[in-house]
C-alpha positions in Angstrom: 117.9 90.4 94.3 116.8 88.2 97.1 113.4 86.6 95.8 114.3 82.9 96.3 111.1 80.8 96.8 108.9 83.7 96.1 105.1 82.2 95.2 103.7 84.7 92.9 100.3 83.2 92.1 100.0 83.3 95.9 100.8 86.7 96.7 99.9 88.8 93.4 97.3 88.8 90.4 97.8 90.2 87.0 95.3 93.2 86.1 94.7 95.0 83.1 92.7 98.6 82.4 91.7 98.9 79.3 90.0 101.9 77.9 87.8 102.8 75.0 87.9 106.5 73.8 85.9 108.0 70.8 88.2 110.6 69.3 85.8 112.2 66.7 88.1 111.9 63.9 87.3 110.7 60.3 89.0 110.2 57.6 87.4 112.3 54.2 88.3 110.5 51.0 86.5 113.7 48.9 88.9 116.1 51.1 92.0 114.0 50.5 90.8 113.9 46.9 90.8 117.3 46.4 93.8 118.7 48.6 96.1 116.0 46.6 94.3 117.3 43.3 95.2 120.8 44.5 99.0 119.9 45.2 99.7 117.9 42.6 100.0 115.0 44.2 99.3 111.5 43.0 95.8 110.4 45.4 97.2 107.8 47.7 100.0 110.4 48.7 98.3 110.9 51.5 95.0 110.9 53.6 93.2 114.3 55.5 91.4 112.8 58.4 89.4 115.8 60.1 88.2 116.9 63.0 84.9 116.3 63.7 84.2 119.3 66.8 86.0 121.6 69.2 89.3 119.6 70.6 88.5 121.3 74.1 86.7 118.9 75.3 88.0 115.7 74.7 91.6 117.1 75.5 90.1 117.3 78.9 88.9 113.9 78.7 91.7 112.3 77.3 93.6 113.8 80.1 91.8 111.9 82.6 92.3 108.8 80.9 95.8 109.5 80.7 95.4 109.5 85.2 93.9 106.3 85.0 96.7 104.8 83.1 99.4 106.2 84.7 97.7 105.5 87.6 97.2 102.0 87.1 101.3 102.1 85.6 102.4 103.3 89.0 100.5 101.0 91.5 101.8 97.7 89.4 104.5 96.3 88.0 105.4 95.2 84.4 104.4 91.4 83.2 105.8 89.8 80.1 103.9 92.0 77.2 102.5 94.7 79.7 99.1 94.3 78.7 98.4 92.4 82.1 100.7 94.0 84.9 101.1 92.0 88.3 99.2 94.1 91.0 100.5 92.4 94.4 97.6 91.7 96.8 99.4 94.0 99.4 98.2 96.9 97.3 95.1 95.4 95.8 92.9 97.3 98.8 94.7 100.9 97.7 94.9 100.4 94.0 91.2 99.2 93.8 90.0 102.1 95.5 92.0 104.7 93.7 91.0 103.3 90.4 87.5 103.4 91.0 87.7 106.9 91.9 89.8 108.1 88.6 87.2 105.6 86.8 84.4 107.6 88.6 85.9 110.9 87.4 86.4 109.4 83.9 82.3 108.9 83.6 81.6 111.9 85.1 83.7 113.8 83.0 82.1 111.6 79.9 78.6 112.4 81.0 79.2 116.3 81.1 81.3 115.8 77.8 78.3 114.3 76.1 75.8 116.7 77.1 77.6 119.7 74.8 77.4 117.5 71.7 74.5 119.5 70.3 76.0 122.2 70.8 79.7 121.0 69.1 77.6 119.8 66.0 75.9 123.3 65.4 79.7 124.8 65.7 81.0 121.8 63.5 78.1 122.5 60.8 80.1 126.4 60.7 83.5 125.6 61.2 84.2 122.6 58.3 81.9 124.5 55.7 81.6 121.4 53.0 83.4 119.0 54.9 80.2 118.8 57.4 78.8 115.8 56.8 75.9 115.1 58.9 76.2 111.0 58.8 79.8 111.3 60.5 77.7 112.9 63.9 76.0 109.8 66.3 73.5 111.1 68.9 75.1 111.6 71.8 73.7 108.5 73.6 75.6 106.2 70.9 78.6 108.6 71.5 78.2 108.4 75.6 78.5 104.1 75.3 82.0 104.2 73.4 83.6 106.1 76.8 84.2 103.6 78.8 86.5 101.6 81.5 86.7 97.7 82.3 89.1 96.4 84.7 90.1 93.1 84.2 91.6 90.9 87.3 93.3 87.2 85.7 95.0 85.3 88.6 99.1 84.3 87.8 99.3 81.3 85.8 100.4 78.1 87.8 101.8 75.3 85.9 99.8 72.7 87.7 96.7 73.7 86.3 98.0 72.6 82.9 95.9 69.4 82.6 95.6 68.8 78.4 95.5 65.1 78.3 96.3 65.0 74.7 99.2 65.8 74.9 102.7 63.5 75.9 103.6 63.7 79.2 107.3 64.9 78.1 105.7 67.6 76.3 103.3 68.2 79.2 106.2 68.6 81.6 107.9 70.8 79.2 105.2 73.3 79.1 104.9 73.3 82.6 108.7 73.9 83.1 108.4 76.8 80.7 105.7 78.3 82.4 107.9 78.3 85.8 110.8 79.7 84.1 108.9 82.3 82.2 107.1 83.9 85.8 110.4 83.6 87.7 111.8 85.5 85.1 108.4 87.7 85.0 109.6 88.7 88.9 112.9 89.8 88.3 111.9 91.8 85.5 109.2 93.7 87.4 111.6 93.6 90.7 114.6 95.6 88.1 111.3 97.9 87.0 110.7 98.4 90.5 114.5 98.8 91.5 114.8 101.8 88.4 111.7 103.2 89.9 113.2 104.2 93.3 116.9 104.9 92.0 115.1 107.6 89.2 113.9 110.6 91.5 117.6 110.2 93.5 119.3 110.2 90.2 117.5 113.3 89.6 117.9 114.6 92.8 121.8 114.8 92.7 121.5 116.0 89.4 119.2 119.3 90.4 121.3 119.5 93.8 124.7 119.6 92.3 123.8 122.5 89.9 124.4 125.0 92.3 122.0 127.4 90.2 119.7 125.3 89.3 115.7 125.7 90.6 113.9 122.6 91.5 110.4 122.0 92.7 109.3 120.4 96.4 108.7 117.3 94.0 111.8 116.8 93.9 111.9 115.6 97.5 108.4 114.4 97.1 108.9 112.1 94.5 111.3 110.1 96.8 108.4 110.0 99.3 106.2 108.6 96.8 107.9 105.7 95.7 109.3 104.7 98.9 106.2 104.7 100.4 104.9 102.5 97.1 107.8 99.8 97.8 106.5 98.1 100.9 103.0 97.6 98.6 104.7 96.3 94.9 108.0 94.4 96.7 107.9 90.7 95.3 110.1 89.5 98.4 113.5 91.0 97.8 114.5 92.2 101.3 117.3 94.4 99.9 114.8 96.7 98.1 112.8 97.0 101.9 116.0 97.9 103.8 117.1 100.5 100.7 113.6 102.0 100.9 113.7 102.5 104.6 117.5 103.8 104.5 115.8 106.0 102.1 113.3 107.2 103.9 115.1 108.2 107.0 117.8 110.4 105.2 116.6 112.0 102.4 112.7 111.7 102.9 112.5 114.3 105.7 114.8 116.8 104.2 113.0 120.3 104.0 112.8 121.5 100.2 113.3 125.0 101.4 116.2 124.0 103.3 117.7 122.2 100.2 117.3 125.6 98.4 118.6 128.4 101.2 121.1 126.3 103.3 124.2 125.5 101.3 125.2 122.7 104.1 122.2 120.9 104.1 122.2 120.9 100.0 125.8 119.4 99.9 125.3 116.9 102.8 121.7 115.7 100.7 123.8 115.3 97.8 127.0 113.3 99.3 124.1 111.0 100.9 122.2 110.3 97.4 125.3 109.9 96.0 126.5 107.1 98.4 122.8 105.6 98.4 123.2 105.0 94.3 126.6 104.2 94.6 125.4 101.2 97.1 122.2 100.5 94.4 124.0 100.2 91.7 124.7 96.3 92.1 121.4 95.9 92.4 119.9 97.6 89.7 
């Protein structure tokens, strides 16, 4: 991959979602007590944590965490540990935005949740019969305050700023040698992310295409559109990955779904053209 002389603390920062979710669980020491009791079973064997309401509710809510982070996944690319992933300023303008608006949808979606609590306890009071516990149930203010999401933005670190003055100078350059190597290594890791990203949904459309009886969804198609258009925003300076993308694009991008599925030419000329585009990937990725 072509990335020589790439400055990433120029040209990205590293960004992290983190989320807090209240999952109204508890572990019941009398109910693990009694069920080991009941099976014979010595009491550390093993630990009943219930459920404290109806599941409906949060299932929905956890689902719309699950958006932000796959979200946040897609519109970044991997650094060292993946708690922190690099967001290149080139989409900084389009991932901000769309976050905001999953993160609006998140507190919305916590608000509403919050305002059937009193109504969940009274249910929960019925449906655990001696496992209710009233002290395991915080007023729904308390409960609203544990739903929420911070977005954290930490610029790339530059070995330069490394100033510790007790420490030798050898040692000093060391570190800062280390930190060099570690983000030029940091690139081509997220660059082979980003290179698996856009060989996956061709992969899986020669897969689909060459199954002659196989069903497929317009996804299939628009999957392709989706990352390609995502390259020109994540790309960390290889020019291969921009020519692949818009190689991409012109030949397999526009191709009509329903055409893939009636028109028997058009199916077999999409699939000799994915195939030669992953043959030509392959020494990249």
């Amino acid at each position: 991959m072509n990335i020589k002389g790439y400055l990433l603390e120029e040209k990205a920062m590293l960004c992290h979602v983190e989320i807090h979710f209240y999952g109204f669980r508890k572990y019941d020491k009398e109910a693990s007590d009694v069920t080991a009791e009941k099976m014979g079973a010595d009491k550390n064997s093993g630990r009943y944590n219930k459920s404290l309401i109806e599941r409906e509710g949060l299932r929905y809510l956890k689902n719309v965490s699950g958006d932000i982070r796959r979200y946040h996944r897609r519109n970044t690319l991997p650094w060292r540990d993946d708690e922190y992933r690099i967001l290149p300023s080139t989409n900084y303008i389009d991932h901000t935005k769309g976050l905001r608006e999953k993160v609006s949808k998140f507190d919305k979606s916590a608000d509403d949740f919050c305002k059937t609590l009193p109504e969940l306890y009274e249910k929960a009071k019925k449906s655990l019969g001696k496992m209710y516990n009233e002290g395991d149930y915080p007023d729904p203010e308390t409960v609203r305050s544990r739903y929420w999401v911070k977005i954290k933005i930490s610029p790339v670190p530059v070995s330069g700023d490394f100033r510790v003055s007790t420490i030798d100078k050898k040692e000093l350059e060391a570190i800062k040698k280390e930190i060099e190597s570690e983000k030029v290594e940091a690139i081509k890791e997220a660059m082979t992310s980003l290179w698996e990203r856009l060989q996956s949904p061709i992969k899986k459309m020669v897969e689909k295409l060459s199954d002659k009886d196989g069903e497929f969804r317009d996804s299939l198609v628009g999957n392709i559109k989706t990352i390609v258009n995502l390259i020109p925003k994540l790309n960390l300076g290889d020019e291969n990955i921009t020519k692949f993308a818009k190689d991409i694009n012109s030949k397999l991008c526009n191709v009509d779904p329903k055409d893939l599925r009636k028109d028997e030419k058009v199916r077999k000329e999409t699939t000799k053209i994915a195939k030669e585009i992953l043959d030509k990937m392959s020494a990249y990725c």
